[in-house]
N, C-alpha and C positions, 0 to 999 in steps of 0.2 A: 499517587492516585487519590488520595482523599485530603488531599491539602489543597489541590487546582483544578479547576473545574475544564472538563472536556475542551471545551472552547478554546481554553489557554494553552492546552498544550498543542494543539493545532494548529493555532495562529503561531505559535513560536515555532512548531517543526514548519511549517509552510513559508516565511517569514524568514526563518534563516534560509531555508532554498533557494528563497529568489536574491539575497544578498551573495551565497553562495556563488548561484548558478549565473548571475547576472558579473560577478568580478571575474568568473572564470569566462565569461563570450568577452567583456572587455579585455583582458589577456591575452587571447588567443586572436578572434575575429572580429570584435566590434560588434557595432548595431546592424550588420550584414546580417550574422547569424542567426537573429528575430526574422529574417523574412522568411516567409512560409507559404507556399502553396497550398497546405495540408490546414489550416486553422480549423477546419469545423473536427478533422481527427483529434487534434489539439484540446478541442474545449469539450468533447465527449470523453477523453483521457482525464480531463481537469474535473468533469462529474463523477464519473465512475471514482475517480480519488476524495472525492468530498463522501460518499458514501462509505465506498470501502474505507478509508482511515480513520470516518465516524464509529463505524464497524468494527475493526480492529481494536481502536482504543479503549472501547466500550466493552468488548470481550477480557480484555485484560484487567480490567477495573474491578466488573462483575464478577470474573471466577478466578477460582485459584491459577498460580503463574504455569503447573506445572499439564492444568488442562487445559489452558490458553495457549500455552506453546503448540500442544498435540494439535489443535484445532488448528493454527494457522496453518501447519502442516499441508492440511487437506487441500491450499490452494493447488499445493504439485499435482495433486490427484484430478480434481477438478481439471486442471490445464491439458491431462495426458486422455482422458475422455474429453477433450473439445479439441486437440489436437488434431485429429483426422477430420471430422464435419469443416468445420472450419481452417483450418491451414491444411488439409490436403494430406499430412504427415503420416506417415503409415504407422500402425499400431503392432509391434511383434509379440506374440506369445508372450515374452518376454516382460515387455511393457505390461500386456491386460494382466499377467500375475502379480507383478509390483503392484497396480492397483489395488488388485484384487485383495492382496496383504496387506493394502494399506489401511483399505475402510473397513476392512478386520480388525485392523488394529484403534482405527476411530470407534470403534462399534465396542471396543472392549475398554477403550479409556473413561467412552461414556454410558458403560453398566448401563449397553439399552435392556436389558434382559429383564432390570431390576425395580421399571419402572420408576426409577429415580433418576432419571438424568436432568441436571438441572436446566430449566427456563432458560438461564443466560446462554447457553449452549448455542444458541439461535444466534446470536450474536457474532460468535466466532465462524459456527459454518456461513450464514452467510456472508460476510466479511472475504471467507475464501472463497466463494463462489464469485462473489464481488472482483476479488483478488486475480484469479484466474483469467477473467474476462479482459481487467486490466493490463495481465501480459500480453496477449492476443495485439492489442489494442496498438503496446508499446511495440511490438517484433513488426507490427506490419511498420511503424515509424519511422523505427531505426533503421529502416534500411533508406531513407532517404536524409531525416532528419539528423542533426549533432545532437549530440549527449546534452548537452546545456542547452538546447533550444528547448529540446523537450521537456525537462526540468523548470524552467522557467515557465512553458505557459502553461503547465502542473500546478507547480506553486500558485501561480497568480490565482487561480481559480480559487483553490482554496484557503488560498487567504482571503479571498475578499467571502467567502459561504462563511469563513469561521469568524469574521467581525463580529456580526451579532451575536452570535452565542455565547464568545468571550464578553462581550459587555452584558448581554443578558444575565450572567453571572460571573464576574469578575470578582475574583477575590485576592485579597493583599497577599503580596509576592516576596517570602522571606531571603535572604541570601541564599543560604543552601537550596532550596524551593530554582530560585533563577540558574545557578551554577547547572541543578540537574536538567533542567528544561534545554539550556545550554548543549548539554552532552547529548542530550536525544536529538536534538536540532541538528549538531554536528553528526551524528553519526548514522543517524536517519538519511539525512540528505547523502551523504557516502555513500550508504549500502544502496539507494535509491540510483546513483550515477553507477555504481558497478553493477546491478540488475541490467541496467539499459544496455549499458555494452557487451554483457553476456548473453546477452538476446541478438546484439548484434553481431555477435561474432560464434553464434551457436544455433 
């Protein structure tokens, strides 16, 4: 985080997706599986990602790892309050008390009591409220869309929002530096393809 600047690590997690997601429709279906009905779904999924993983990264950067994790958290919660308005989903006792434990439990990581929570904080919740909106976004997708279609025109978007910023501050890329870039690229895009299909099959 203080070796590459925002932009870099964007462009490389975005960047490897669409090499990712692009060998895997070559594999499986070809340039069939780019057609799309859905493209203006597509490229509001592709903004909402240029924000949110601006969002995200920037939460991680700014605060410590183990209040950055808590925060991303909150996307679940966010998702389970949008849940019913929008997909319809019913809300059980059950669920509104998980909630309810949850933002108790955001509420105590971030010492609102103590008038100290920090500024970057902003970052992370909205990141997940970002986050949140973006699953919505995906579930209504996948139910029509492949898993690598939707990855694909993800990536695209954000790779081409994170060009500038990577050049606007580009800085020299040491081995170890690319290697890790590498591993979040790879495993970013992973958890990003099993998201999608967990939504489509839940």
């Amino acid at each position: 985080g203080d070796r590459v600047s925002q932009g870099q690590v964007i462009l490389f997690r975005a960047g490897a997706q669409i090499v990712l997601a692009s060998s895997w429709i070559a594999a499986t279906g070809g340039v069939r599986l780019l057609r799309t009905r859905r493209l203006g779904s597509h490229l509001v999924r592709g903004l909402l990602s240029v924000v949110g993983w601006w969002l995200y990264y920037k939460s991680f950067r700014s605060l410590d790892l183990a209040l950055a994790t808590t925060l991303s958290f909150t996307s679940q919660i966010f998702l389970l309050v949008l849940a019913w308005p929008v997909l319809g989903e019913k809300v059980t006792g059950h669920r509104l008390g998980a909630t309810l434990v949850g933002f108790a439990g955001i509420a105590i990581a971030l010492n609102i009591w103590t008038a100290q929570v920090p500024p970057a904080a902003v970052y992370g919740l909205a990141g997940a409220l970002v986050g949140a909106v973006l699953l919505l976004v995906t579930r209504a997708l996948a139910a029509t869309e492949q898993t690598a279609t939707i990855m694909v025109y993800l990536a695209s978007v954000v790779f081409l929002a994170a060009i500038p910023q990577a050049a606007f501050d580009w800085r020299p890329l040491q081995p170890n530096d690319l290697a890790l870039l590498g591993v979040l690229a790879v495993l970013g895009t992973a958890g990003n393809a099993l998201i999608v299909e967990a939504y489509r099959h839940s």
